[in-house]
C-alpha positions as CSV (number, residue, x, y, z in Angstrom):
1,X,0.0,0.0,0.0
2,X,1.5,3.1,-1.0
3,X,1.4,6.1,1.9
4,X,3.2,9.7,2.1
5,X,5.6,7.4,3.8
6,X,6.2,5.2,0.7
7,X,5.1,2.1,1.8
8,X,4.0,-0.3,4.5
9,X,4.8,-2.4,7.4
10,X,2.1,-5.1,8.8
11,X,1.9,-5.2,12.5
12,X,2.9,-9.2,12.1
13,X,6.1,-8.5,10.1
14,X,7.0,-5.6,12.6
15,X,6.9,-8.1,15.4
16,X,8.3,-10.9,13.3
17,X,11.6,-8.8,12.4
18,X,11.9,-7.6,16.4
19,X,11.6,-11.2,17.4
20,X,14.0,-12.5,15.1
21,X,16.2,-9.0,15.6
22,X,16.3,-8.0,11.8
23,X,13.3,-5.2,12.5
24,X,14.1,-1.9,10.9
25,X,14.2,1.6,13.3
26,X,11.2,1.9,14.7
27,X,10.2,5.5,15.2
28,X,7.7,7.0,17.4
29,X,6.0,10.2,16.5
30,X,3.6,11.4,19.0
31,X,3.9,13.6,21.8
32,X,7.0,12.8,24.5
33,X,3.4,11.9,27.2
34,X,2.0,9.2,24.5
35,X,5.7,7.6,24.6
36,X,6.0,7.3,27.9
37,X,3.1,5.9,28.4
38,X,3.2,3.4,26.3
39,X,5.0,2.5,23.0
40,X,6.5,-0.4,21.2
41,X,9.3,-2.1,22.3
42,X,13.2,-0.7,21.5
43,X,10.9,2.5,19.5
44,X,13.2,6.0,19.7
45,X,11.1,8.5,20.2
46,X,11.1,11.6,18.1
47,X,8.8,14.0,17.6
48,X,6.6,14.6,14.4
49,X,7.6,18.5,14.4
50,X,11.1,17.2,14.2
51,X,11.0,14.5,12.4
52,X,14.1,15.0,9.7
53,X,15.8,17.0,12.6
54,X,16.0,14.3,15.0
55,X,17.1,11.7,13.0
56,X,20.1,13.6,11.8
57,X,21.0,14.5,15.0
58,X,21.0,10.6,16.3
59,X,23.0,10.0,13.2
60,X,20.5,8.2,11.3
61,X,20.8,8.0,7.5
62,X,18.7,8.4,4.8
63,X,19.5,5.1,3.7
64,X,18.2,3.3,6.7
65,X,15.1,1.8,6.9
66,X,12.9,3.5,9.2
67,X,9.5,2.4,10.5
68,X,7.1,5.6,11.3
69,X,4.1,5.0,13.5
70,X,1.8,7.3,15.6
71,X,-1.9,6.6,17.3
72,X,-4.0,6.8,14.4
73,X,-1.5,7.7,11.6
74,X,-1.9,11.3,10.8
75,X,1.4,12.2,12.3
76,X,3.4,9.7,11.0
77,X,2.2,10.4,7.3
78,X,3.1,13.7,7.9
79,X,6.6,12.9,9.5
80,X,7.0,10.2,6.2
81,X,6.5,12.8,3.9
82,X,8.7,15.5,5.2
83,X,11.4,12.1,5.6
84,X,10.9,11.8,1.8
85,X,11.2,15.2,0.5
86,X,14.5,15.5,2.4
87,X,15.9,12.4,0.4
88,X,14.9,9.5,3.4
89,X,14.7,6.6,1.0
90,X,13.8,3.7,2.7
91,X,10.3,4.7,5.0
92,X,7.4,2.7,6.2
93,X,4.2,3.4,7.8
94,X,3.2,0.7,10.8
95,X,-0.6,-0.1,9.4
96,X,-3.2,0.1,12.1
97,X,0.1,1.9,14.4
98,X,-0.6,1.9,17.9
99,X,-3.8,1.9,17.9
100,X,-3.7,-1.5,15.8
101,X,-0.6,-2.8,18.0
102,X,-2.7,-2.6,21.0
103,X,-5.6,-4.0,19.8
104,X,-3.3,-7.2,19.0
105,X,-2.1,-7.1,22.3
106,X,1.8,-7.0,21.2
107,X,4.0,-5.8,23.9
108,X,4.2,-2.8,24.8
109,X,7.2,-0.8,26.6
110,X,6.4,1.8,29.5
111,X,8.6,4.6,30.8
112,X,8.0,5.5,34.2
113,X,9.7,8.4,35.8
């Protein structure tokens, strides 16, 4: 399925690749509060109003392959398409993102403070 983020990533293969330890950067776009609160496993967290900024500064290139998710997937079709217009090549959308993850019961990683 084609997206502003390219293409997509089932929820199955996601958790497939983490399992097996061959899962591409997953990337976390909603607010710092959603992350904490809960997100999935090993996700970095970056903001969707600094998407291509945050990235660079972690040193991620535009030749990995990133994974975008947010709740409902506004957000991270936004963050996808600012990825791809500054020259991110290799950028999926998580379908059904959190929303989806949770509804499959997957794990899911809490921060508390």
């Amino acid at each position: 399925m084609l997206s502003a983020c390219g293409t997509s990533i089932t929820r199955e293969s996601l958790l497939k690749g983490m399992q097996e330890g061959t899962a591409p950067l997953i990337v976390d776009v909603r607010s710092r509060a959603e992350f904490d609160e809960g997100h999935i496993p090993g996700a970095m967290h970056v903001s969707f109003y600094s998407i291509g900024s945050g990235l660079s500064e972690a040193g991620i290139s535009n030749e990995d392959s990133i994974v975008l998710y947010c709740e409902h997937g506004p957000r991270a079709s936004i963050a996808g398409f600012s990825l791809y217009l500054s020259g991110y090549h290799h950028v999926y959308a998580l379908l059904g993102h959190m929303k989806g993850w949770r509804k499959n019961e997957y794990p899911i990683e809490v921060l508390t403070h």
